[in-house]
PyMOL commands that place a pseudoatom at each C-alpha (Angstrom):
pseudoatom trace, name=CA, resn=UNK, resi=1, chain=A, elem=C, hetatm=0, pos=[56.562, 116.283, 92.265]
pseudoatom trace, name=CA, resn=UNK, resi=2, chain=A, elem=C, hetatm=0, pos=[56.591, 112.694, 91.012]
pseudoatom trace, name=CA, resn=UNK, resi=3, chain=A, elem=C, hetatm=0, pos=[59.667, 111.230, 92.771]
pseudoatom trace, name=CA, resn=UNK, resi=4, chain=A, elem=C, hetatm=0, pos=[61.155, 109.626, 89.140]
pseudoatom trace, name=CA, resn=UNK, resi=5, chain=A, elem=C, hetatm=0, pos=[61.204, 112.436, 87.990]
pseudoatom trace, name=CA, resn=UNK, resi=6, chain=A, elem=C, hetatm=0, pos=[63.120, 114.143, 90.881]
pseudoatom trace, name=CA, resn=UNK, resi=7, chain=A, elem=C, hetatm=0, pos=[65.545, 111.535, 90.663]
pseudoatom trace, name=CA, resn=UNK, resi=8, chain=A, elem=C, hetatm=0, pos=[66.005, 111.252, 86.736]
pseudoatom trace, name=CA, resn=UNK, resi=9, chain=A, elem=C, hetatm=0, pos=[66.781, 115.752, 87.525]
pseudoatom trace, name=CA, resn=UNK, resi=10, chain=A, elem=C, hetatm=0, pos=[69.045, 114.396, 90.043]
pseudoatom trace, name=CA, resn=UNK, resi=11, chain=A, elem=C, hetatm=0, pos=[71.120, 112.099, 88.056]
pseudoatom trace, name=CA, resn=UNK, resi=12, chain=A, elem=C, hetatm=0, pos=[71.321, 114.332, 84.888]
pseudoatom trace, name=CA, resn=UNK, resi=13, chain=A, elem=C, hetatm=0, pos=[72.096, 117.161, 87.047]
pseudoatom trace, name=CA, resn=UNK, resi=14, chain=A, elem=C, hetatm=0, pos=[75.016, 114.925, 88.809]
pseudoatom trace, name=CA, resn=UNK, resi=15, chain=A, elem=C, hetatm=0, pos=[76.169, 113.596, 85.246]
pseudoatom trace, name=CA, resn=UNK, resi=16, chain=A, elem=C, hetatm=0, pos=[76.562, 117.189, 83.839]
pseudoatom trace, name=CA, resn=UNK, resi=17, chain=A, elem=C, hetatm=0, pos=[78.764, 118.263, 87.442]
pseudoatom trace, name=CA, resn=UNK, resi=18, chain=A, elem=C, hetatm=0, pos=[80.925, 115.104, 86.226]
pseudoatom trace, name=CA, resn=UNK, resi=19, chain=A, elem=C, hetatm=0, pos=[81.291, 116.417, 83.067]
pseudoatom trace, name=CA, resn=UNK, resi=20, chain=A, elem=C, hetatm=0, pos=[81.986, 119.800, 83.722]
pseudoatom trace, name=CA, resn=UNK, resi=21, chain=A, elem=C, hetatm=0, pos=[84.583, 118.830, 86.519]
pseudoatom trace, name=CA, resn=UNK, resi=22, chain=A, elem=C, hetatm=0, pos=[86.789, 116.135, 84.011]
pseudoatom trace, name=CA, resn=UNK, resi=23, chain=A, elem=C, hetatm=0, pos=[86.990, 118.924, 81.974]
pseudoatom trace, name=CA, resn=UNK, resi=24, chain=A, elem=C, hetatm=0, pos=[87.581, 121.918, 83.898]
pseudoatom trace, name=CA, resn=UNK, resi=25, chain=A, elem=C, hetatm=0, pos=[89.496, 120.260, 86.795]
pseudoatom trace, name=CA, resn=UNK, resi=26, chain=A, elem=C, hetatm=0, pos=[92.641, 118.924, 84.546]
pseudoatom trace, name=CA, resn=UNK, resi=27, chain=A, elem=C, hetatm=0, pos=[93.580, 122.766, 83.710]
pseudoatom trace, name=CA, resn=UNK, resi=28, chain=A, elem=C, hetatm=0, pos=[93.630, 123.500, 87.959]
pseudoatom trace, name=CA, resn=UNK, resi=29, chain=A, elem=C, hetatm=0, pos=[94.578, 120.199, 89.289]
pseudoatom trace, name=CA, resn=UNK, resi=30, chain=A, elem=C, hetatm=0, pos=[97.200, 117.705, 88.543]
pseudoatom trace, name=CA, resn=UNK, resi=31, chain=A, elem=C, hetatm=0, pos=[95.494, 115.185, 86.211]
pseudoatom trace, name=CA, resn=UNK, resi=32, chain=A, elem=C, hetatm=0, pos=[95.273, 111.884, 88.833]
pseudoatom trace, name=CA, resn=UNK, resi=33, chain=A, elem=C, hetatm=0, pos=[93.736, 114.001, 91.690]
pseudoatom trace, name=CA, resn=UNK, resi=34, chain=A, elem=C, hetatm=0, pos=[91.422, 116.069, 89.249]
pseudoatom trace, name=CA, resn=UNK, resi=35, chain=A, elem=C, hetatm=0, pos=[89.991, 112.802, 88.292]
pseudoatom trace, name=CA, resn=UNK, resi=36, chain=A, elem=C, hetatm=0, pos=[89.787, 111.501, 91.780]
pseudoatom trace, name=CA, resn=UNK, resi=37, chain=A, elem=C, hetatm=0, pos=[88.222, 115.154, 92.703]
pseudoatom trace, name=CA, resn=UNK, resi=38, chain=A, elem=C, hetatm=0, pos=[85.695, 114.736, 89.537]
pseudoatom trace, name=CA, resn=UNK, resi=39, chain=A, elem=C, hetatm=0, pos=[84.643, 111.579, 90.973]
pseudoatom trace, name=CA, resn=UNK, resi=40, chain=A, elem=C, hetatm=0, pos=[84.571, 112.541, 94.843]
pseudoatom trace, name=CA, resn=UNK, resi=41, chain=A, elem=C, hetatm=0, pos=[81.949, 115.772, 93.065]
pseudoatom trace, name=CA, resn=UNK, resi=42, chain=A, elem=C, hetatm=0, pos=[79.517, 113.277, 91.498]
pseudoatom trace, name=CA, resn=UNK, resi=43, chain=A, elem=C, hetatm=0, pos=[79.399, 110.925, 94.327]
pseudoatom trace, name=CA, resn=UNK, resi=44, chain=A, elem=C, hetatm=0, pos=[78.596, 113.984, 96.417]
pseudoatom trace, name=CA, resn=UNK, resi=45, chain=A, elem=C, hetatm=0, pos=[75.768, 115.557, 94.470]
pseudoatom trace, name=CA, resn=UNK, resi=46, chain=A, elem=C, hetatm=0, pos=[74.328, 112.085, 94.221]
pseudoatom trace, name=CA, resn=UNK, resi=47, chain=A, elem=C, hetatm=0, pos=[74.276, 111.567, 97.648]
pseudoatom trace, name=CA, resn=UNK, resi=48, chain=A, elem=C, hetatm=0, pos=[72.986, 115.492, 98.522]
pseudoatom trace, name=CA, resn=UNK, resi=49, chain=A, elem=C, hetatm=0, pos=[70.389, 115.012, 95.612]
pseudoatom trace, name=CA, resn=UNK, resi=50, chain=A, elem=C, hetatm=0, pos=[69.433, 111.398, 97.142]
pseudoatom trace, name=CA, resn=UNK, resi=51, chain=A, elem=C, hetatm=0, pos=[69.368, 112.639, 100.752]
pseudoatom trace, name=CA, resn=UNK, resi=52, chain=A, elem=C, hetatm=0, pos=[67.255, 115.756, 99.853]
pseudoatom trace, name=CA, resn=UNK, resi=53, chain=A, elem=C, hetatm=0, pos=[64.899, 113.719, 97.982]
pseudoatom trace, name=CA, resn=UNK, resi=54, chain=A, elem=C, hetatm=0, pos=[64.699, 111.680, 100.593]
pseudoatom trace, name=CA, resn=UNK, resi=55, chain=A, elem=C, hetatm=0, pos=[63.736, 114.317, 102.801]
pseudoatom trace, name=CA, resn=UNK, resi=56, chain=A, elem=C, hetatm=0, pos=[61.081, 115.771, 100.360]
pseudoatom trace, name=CA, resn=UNK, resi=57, chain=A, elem=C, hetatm=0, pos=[59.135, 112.387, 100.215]
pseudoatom trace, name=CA, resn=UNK, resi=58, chain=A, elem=C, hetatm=0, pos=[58.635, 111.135, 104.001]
for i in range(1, 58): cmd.bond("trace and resi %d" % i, "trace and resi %d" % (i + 1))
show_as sticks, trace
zoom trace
């Protein structure tokens, strides 16, 4: 597969984990961490979609 078009999946894919975790996070979480956690969750499925990827195309 083209590798844009792995990478545009891989950033909508991260955006809508974001998404879901500012919204579902506040109701478990006290509001600062759940916002820390939502961000810690995007960085992390960026970097596992990047590193996979990454793996896929060498």
């Amino acid at each position: 597969m083209n590798r844009v078009v792995l990478d545009s999946a891989t950033a909508i894919a991260s955006l809508i984990v974001l998404i879901a975790a500012v919204v579902i996070l506040p109701a478990v979480l006290p509001t600062s961490y759940a916002y820390i956690a939502a961000i810690i969750l995007f960085v992390a499925s960026m970097s596992a979609g990047g590193f996979y990827i990454g793996k896929q195309t060498i």
